[in-house]
PQR file with spaces between the fields and no chain letter, atoms N, CA, C, O and H, PARSE charges and radii, in Angstrom:
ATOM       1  N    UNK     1     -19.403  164.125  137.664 -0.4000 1.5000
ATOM       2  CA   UNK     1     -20.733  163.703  138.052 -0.0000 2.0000
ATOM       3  C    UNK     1     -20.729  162.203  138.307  0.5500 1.7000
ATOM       4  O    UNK     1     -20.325  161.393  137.473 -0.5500 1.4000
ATOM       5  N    UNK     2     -21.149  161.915  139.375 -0.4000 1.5000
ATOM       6  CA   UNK     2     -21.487  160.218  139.689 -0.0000 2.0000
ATOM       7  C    UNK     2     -22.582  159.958  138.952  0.5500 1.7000
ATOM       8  O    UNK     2     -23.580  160.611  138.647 -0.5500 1.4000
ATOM       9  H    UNK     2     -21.477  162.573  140.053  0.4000 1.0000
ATOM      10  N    UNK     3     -22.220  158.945  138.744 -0.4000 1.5000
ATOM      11  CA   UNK     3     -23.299  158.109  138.105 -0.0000 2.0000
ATOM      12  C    UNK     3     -23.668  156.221  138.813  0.5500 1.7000
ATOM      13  O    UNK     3     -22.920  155.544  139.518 -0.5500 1.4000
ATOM      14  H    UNK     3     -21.409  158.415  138.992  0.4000 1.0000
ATOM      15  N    UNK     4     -25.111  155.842  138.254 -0.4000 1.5000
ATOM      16  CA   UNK     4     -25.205  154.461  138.743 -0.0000 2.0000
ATOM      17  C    UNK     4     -23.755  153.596  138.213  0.5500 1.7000
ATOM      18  O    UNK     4     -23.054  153.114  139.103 -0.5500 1.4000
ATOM      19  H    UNK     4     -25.719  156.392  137.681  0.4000 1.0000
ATOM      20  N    UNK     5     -23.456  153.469  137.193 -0.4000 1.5000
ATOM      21  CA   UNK     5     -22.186  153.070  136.964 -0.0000 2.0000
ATOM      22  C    UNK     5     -21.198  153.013  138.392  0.5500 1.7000
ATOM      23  O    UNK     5     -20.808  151.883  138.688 -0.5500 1.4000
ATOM      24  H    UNK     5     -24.025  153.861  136.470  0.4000 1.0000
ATOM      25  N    UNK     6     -20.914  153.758  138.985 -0.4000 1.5000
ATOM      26  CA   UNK     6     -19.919  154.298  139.816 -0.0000 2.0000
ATOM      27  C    UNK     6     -20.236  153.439  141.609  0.5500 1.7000
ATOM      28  O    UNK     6     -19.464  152.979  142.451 -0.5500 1.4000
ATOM      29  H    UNK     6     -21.231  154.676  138.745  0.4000 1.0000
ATOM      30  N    UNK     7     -22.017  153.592  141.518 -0.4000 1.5000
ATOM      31  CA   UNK     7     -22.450  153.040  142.748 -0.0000 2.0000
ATOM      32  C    UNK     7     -22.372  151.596  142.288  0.5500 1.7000
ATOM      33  O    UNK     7     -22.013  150.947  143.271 -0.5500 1.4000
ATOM      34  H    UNK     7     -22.644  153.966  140.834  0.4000 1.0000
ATOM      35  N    UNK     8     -22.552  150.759  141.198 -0.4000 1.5000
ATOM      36  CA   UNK     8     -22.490  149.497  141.111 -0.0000 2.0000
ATOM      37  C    UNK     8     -20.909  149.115  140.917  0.5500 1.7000
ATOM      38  O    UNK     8     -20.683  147.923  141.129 -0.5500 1.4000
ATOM      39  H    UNK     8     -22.843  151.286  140.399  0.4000 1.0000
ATOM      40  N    UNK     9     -19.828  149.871  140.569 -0.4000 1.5000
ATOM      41  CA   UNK     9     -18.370  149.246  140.616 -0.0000 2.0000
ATOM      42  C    UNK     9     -17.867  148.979  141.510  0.5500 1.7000
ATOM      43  O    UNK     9     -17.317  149.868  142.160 -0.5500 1.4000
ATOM      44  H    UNK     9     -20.012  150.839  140.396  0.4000 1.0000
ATOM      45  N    UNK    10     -17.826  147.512  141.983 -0.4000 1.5000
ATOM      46  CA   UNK    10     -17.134  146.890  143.164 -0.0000 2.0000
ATOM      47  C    UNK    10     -16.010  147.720  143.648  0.5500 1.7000
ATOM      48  O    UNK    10     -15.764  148.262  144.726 -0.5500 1.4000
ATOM      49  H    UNK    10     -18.273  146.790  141.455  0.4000 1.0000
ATOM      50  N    UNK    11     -15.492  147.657  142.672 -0.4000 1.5000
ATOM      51  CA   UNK    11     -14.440  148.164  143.489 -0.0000 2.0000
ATOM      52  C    UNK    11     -14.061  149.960  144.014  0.5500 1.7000
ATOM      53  O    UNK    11     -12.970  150.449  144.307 -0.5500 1.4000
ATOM      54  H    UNK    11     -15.692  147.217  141.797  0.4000 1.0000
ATOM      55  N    UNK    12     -15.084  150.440  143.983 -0.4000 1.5000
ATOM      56  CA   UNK    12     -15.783  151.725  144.361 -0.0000 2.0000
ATOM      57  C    UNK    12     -16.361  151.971  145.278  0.5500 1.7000
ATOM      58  O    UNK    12     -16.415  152.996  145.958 -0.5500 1.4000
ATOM      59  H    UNK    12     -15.970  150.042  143.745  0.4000 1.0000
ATOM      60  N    UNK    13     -17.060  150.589  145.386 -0.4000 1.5000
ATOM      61  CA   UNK    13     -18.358  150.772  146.376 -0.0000 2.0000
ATOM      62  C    UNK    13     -17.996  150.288  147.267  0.5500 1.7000
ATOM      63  O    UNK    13     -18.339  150.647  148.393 -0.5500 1.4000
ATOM      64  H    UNK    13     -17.016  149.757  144.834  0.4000 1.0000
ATOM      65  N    UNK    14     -16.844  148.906  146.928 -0.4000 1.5000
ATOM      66  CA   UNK    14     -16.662  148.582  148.849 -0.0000 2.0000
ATOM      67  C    UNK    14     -15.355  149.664  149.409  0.5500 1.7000
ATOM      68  O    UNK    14     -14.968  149.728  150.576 -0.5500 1.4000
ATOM      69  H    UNK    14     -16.565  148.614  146.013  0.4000 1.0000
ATOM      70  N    UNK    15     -14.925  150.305  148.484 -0.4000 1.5000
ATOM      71  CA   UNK    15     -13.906  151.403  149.483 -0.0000 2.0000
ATOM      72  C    UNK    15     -14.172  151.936  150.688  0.5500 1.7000
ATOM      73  O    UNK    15     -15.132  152.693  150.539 -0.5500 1.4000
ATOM      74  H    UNK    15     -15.240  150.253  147.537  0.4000 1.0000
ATOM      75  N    UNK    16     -13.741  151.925  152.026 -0.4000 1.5000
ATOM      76  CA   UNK    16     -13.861  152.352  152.819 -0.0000 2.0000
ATOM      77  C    UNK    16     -14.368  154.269  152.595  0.5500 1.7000
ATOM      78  O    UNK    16     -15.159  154.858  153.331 -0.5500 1.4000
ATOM      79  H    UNK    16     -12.962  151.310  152.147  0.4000 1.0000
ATOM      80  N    UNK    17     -13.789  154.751  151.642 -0.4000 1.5000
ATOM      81  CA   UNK    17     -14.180  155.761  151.707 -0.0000 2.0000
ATOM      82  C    UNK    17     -15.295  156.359  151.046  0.5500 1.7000
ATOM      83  O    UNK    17     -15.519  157.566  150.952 -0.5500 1.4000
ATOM      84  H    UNK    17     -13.146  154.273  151.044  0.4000 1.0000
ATOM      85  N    UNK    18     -16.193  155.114  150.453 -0.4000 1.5000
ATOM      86  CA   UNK    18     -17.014  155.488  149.124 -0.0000 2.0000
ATOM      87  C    UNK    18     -18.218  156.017  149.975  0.5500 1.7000
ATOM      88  O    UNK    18     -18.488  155.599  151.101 -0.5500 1.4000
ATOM      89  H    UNK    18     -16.011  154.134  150.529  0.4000 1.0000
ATOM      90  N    UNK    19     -19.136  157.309  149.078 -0.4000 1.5000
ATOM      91  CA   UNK    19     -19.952  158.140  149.624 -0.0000 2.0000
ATOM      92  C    UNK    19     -20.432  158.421  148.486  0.5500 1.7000
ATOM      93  O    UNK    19     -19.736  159.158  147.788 -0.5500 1.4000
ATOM      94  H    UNK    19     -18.916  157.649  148.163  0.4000 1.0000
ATOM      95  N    UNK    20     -21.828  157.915  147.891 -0.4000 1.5000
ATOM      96  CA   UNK    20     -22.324  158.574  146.678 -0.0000 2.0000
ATOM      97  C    UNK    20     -22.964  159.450  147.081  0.5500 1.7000
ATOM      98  O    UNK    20     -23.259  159.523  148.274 -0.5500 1.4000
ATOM      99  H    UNK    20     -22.393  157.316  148.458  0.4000 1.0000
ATOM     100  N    UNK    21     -23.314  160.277  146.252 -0.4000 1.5000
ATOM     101  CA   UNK    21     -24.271  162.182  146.999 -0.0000 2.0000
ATOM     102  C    UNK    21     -25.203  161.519  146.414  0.5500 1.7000
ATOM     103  O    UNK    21     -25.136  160.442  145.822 -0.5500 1.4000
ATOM     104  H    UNK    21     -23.074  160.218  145.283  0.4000 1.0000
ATOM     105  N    UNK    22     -26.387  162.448  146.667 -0.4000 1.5000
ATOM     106  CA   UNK    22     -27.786  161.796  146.787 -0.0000 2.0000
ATOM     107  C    UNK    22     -28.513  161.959  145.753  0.5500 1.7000
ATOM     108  O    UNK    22     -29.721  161.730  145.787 -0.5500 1.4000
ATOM     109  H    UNK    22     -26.441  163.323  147.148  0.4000 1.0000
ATOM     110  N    UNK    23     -27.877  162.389  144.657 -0.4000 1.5000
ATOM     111  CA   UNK    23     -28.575  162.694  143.394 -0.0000 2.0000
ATOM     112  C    UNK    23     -28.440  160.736  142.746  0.5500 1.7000
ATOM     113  O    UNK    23     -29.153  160.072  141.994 -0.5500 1.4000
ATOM     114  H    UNK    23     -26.895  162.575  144.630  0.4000 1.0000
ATOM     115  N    UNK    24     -27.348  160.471  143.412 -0.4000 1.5000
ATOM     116  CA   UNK    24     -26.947  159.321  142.739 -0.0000 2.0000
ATOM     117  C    UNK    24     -28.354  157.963  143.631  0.5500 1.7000
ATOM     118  O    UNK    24     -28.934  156.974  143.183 -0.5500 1.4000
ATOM     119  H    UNK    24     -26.769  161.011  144.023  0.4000 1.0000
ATOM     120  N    UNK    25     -28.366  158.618  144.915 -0.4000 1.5000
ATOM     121  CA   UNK    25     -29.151  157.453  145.328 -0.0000 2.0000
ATOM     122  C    UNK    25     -30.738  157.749  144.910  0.5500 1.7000
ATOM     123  O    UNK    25     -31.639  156.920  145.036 -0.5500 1.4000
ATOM     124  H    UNK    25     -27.894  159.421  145.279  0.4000 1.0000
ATOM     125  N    UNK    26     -30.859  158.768  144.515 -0.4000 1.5000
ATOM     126  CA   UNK    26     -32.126  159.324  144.128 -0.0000 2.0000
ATOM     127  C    UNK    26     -32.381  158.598  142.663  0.5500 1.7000
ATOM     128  O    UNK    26     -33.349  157.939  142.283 -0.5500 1.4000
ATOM     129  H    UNK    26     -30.128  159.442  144.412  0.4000 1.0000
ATOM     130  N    UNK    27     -31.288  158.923  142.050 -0.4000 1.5000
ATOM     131  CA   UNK    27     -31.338  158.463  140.330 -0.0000 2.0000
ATOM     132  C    UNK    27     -31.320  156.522  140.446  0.5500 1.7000
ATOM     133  O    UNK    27     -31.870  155.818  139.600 -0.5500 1.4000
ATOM     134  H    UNK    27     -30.502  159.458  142.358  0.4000 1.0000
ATOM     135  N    UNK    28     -30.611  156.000  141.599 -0.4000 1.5000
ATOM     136  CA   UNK    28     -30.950  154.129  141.594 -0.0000 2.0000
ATOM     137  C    UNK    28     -32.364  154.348  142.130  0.5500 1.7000
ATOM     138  O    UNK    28     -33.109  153.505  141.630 -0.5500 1.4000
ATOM     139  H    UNK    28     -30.164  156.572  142.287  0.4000 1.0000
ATOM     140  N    UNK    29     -32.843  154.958  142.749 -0.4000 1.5000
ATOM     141  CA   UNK    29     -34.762  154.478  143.203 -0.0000 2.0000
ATOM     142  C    UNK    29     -35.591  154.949  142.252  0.5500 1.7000
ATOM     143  O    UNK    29     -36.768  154.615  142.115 -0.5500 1.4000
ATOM     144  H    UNK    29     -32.238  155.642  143.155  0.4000 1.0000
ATOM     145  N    UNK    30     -34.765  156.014  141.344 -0.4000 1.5000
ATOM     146  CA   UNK    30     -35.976  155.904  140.134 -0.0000 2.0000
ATOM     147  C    UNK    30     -36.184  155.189  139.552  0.5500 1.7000
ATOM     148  O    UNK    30     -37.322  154.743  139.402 -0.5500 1.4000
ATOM     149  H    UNK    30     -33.809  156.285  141.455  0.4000 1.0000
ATOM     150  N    UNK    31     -34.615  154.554  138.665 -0.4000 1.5000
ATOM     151  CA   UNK    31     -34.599  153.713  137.842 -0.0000 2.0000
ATOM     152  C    UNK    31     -35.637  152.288  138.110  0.5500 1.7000
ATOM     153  O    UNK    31     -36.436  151.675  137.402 -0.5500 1.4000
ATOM     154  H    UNK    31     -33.691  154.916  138.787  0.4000 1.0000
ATOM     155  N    UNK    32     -35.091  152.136  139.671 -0.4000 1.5000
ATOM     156  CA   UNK    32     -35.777  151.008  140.010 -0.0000 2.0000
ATOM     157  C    UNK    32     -37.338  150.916  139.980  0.5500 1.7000
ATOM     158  O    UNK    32     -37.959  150.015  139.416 -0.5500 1.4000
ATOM     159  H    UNK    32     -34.441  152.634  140.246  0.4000 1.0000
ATOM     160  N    UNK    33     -37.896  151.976  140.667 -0.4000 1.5000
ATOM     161  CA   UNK    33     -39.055  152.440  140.171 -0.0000 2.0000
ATOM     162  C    UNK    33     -40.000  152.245  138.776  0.5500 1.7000
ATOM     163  O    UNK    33     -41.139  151.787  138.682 -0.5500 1.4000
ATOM     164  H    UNK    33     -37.391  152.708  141.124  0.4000 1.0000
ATOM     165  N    UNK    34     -39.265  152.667  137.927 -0.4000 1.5000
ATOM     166  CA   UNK    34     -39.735  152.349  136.484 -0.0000 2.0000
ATOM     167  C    UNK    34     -39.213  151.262  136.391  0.5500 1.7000
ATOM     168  O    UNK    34     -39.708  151.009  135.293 -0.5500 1.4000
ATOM     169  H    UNK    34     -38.339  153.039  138.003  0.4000 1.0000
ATOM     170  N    UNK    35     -38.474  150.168  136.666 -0.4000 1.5000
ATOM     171  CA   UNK    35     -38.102  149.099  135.825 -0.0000 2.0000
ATOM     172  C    UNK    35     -39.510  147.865  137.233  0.5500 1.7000
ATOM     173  O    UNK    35     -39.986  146.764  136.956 -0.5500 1.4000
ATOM     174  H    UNK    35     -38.072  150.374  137.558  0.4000 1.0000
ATOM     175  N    UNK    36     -39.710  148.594  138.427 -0.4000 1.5000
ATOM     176  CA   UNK    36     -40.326  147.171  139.041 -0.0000 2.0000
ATOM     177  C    UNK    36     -41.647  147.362  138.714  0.5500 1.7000
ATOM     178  O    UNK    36     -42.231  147.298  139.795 -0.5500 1.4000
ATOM     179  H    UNK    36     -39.324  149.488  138.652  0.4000 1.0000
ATOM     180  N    UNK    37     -42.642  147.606  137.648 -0.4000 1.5000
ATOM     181  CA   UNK    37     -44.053  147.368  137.309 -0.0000 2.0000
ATOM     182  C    UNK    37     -44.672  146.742  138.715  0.5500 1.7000
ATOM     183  O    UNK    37     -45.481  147.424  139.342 -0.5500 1.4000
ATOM     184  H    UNK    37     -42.167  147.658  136.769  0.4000 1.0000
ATOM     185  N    UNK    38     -44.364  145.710  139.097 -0.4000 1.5000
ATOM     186  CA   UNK    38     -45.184  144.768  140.121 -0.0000 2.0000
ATOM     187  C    UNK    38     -44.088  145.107  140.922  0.5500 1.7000
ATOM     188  O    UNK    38     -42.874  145.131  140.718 -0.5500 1.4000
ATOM     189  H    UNK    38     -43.706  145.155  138.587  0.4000 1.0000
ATOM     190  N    UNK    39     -45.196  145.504  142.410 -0.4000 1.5000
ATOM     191  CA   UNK    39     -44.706  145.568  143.909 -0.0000 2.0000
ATOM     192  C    UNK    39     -43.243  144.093  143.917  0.5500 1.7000
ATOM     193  O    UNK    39     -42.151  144.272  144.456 -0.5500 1.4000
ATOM     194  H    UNK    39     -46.182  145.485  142.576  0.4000 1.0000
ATOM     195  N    UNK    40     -43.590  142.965  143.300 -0.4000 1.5000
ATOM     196  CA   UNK    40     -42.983  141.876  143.482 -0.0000 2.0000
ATOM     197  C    UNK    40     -41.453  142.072  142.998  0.5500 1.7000
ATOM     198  O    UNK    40     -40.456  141.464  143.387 -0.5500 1.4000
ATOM     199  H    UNK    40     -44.478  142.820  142.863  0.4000 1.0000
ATOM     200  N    UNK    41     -41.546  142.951  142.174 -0.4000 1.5000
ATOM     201  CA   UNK    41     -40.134  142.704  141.093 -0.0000 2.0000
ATOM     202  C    UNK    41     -39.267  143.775  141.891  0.5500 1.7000
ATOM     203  O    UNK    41     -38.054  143.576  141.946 -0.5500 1.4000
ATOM     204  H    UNK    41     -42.356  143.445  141.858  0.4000 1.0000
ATOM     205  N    UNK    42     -39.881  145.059  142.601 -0.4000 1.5000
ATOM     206  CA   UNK    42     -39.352  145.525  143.560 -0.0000 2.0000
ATOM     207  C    UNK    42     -38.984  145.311  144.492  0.5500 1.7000
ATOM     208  O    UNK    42     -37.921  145.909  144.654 -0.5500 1.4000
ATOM     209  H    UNK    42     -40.867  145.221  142.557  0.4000 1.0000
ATOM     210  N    UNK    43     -39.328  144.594  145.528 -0.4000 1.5000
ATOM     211  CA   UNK    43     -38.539  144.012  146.454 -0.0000 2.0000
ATOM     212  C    UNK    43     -38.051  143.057  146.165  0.5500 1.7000
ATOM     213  O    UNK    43     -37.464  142.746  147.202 -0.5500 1.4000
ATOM     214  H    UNK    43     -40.192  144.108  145.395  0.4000 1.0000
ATOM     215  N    UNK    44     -37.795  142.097  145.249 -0.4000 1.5000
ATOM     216  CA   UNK    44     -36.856  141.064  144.813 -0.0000 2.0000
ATOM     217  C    UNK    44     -35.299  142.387  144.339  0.5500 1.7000
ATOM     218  O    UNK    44     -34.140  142.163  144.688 -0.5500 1.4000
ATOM     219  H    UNK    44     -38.271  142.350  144.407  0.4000 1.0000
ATOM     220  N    UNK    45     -35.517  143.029  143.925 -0.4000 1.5000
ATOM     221  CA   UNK    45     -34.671  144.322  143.608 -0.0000 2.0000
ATOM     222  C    UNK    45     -33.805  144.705  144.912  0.5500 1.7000
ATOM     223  O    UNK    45     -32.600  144.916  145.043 -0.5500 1.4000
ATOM     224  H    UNK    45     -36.459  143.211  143.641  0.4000 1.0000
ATOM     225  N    UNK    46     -35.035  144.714  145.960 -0.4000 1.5000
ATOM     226  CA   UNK    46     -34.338  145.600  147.283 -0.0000 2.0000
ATOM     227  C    UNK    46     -33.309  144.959  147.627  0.5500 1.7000
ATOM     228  O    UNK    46     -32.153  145.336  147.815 -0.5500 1.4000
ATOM     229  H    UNK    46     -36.014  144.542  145.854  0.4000 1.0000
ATOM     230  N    UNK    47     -34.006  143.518  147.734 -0.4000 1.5000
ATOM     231  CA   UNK    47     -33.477  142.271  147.955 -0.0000 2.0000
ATOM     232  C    UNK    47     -31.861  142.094  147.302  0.5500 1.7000
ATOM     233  O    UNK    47     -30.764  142.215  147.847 -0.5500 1.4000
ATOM     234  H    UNK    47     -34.946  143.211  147.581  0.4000 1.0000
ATOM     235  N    UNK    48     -32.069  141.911  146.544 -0.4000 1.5000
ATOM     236  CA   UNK    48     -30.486  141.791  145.578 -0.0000 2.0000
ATOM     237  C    UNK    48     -29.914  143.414  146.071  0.5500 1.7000
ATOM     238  O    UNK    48     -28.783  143.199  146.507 -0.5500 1.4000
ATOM     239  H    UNK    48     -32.961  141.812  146.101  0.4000 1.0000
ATOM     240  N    UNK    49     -30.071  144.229  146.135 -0.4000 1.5000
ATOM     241  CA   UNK    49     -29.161  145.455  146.982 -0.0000 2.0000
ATOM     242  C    UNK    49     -28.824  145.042  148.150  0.5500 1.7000
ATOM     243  O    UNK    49     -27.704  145.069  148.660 -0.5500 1.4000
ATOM     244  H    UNK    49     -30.990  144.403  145.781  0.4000 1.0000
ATOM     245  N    UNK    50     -29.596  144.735  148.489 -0.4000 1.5000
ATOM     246  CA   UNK    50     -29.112  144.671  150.339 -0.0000 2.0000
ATOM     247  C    UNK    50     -27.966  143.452  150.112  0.5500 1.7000
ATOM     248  O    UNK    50     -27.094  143.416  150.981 -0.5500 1.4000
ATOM     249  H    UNK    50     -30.506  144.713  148.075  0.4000 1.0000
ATOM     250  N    UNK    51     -27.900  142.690  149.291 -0.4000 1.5000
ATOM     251  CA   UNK    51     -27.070  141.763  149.367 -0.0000 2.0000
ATOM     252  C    UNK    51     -25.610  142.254  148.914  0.5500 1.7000
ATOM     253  O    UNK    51     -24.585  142.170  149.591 -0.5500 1.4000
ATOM     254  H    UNK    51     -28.608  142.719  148.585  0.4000 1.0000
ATOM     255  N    UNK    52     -25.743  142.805  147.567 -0.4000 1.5000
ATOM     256  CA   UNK    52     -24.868  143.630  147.302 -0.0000 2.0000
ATOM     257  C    UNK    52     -23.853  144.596  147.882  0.5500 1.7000
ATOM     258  O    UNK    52     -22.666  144.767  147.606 -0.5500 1.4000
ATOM     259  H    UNK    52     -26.575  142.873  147.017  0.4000 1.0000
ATOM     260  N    UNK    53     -24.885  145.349  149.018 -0.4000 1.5000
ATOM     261  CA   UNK    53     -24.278  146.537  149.460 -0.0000 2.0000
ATOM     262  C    UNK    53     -23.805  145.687  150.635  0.5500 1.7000
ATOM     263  O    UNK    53     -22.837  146.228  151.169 -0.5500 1.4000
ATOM     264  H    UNK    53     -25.850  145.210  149.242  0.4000 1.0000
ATOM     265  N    UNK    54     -24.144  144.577  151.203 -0.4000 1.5000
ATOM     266  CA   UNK    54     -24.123  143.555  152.491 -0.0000 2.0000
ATOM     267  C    UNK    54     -22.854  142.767  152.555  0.5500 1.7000
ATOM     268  O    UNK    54     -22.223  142.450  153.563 -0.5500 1.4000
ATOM     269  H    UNK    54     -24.930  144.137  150.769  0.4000 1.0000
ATOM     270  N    UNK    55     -22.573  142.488  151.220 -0.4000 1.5000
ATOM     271  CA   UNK    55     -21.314  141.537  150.322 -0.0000 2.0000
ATOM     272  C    UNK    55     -22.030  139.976  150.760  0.5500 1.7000
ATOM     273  O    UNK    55     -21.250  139.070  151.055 -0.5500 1.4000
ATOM     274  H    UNK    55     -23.086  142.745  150.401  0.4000 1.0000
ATOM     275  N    UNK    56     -23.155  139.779  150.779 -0.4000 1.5000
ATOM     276  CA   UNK    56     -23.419  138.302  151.125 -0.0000 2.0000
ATOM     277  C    UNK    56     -23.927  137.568  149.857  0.5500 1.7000
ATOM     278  O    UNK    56     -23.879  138.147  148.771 -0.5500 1.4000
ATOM     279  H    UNK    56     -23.789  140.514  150.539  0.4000 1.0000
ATOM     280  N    UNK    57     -24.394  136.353  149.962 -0.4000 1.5000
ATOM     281  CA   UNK    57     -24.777  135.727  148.744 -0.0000 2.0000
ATOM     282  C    UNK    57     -23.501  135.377  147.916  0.5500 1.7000
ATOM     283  O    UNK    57     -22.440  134.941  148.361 -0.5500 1.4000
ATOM     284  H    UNK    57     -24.432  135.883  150.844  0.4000 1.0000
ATOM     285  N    UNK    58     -23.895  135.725  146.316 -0.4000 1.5000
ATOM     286  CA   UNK    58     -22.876  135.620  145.366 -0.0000 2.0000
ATOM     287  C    UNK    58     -21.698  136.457  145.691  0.5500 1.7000
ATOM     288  O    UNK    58     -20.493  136.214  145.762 -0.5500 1.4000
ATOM     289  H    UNK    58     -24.758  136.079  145.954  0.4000 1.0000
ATOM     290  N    UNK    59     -22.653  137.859  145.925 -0.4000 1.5000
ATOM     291  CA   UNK    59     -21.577  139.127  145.779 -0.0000 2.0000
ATOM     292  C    UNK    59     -20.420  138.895  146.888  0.5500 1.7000
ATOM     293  O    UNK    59     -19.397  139.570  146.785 -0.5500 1.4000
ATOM     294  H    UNK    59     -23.632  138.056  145.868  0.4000 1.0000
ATOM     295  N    UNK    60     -20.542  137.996  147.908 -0.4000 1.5000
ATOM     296  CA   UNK    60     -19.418  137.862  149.337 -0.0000 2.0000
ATOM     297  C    UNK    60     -18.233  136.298  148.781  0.5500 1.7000
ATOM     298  O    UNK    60     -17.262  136.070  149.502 -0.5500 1.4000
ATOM     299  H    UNK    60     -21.374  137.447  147.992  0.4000 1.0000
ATOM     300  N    UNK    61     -18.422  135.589  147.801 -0.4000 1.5000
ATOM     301  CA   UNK    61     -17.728  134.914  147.158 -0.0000 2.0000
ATOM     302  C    UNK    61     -16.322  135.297  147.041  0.5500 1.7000
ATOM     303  O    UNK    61     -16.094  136.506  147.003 -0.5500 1.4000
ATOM     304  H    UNK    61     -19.212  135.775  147.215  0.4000 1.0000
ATOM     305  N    UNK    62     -15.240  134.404  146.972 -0.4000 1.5000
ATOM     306  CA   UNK    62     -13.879  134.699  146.809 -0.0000 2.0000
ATOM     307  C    UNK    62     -14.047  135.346  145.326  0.5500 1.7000
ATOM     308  O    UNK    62     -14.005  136.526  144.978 -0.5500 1.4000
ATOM     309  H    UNK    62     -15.425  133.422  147.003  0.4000 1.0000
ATOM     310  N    UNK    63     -14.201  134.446  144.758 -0.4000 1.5000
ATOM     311  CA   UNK    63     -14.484  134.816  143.131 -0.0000 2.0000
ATOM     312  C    UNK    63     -14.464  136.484  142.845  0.5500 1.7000
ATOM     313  O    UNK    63     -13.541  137.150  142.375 -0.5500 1.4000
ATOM     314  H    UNK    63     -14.235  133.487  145.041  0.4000 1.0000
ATOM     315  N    UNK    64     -16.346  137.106  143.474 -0.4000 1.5000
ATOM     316  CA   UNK    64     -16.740  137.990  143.338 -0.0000 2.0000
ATOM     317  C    UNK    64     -15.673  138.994  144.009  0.5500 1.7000
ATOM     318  O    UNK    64     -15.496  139.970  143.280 -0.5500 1.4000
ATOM     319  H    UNK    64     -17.096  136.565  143.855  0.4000 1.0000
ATOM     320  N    UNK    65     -15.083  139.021  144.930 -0.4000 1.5000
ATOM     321  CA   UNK    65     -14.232  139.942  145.543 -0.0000 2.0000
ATOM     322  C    UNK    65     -12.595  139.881  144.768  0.5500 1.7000
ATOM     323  O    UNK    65     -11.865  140.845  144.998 -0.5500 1.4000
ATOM     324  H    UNK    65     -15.227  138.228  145.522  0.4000 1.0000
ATOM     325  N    UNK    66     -12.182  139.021  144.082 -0.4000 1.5000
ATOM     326  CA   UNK    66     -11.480  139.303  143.846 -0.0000 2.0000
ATOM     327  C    UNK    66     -11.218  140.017  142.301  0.5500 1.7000
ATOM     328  O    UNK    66     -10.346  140.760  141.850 -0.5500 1.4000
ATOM     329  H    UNK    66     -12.775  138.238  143.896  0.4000 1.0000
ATOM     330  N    UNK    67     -12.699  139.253  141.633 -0.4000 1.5000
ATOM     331  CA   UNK    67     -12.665  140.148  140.393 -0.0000 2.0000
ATOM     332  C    UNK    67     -13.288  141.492  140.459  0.5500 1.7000
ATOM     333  O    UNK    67     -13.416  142.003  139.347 -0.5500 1.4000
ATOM     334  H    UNK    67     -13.407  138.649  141.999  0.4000 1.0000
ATOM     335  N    UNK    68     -13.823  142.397  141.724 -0.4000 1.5000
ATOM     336  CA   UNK    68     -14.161  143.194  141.930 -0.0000 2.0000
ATOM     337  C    UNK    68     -12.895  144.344  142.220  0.5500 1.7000
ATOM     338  O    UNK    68     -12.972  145.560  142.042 -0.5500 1.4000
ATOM     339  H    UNK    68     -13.718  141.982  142.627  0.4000 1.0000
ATOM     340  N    UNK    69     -11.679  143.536  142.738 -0.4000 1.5000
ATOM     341  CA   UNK    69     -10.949  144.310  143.177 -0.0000 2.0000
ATOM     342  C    UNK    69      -9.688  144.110  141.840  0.5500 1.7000
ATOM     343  O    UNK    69      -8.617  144.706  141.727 -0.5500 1.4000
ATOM     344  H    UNK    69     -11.617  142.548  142.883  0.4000 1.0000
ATOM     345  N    UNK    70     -10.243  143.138  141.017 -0.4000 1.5000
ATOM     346  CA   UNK    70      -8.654  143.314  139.818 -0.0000 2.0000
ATOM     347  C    UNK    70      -9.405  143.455  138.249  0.5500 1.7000
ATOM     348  O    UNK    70      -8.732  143.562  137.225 -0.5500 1.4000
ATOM     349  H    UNK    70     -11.112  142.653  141.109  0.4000 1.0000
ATOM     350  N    UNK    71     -10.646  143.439  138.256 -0.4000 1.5000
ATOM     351  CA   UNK    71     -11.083  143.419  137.036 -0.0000 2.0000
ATOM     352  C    UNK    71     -11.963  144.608  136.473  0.5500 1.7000
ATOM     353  O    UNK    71     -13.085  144.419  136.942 -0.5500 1.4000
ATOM     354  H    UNK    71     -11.194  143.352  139.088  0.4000 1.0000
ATOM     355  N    UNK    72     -11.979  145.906  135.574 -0.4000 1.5000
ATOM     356  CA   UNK    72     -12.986  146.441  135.480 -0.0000 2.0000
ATOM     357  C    UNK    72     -14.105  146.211  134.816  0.5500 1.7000
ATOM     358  O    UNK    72     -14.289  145.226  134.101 -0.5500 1.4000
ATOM     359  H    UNK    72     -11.068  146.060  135.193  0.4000 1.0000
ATOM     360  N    UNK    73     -14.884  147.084  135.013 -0.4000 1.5000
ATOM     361  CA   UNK    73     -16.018  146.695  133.271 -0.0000 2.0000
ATOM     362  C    UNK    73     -15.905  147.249  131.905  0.5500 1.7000
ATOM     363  O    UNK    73     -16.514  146.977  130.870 -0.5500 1.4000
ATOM     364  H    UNK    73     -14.734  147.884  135.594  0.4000 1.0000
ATOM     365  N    UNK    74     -15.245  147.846  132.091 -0.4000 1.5000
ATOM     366  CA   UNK    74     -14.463  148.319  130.520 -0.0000 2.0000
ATOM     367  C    UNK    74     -13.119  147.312  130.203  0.5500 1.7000
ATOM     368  O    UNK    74     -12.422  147.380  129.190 -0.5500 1.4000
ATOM     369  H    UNK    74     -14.750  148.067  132.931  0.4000 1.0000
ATOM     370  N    UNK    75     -12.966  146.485  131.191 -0.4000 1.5000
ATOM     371  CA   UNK    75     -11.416  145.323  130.396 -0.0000 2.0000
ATOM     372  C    UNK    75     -12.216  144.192  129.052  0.5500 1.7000
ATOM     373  O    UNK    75     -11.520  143.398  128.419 -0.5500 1.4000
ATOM     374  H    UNK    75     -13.533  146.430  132.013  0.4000 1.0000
């Protein structure tokens, strides 16, 4: 079973072959849902995804790409 875990691991998500099924994209808009109270905190949310999924900002950094591709979150 995928989980959000799986859609947020760099080095998962930028694989050319990565494809989460839709239970998984269903289960990030809930979460988000309940965590944005104010319209505001939600699109500051969208906001930081699109960047994420975009690789721009922080997430497009040498830094960020390379500890995405040599570091997990369980090390």
């Amino acid at each position: 079973m995928f989980s959000l875990t799986y859609f947020y691991n760099g080095r998962y998500h930028y694989d050319n072959t990565f494809n989460p099924h839709s239970e998984v994209l269903v289960g990030l808009c809930e979460t988000f849902q309940r965590m944005a109270l104010a319209a505001k905190t939600g699109i500051a949310i969208n906001q930081q995804l699109e960047k994420f999924k975009g690789v721009k900002g922080l997430f497009g950094m040498d830094i960020a790409i390379d500890t995405r591709n040599n570091e997990q979150p369980d090390n």
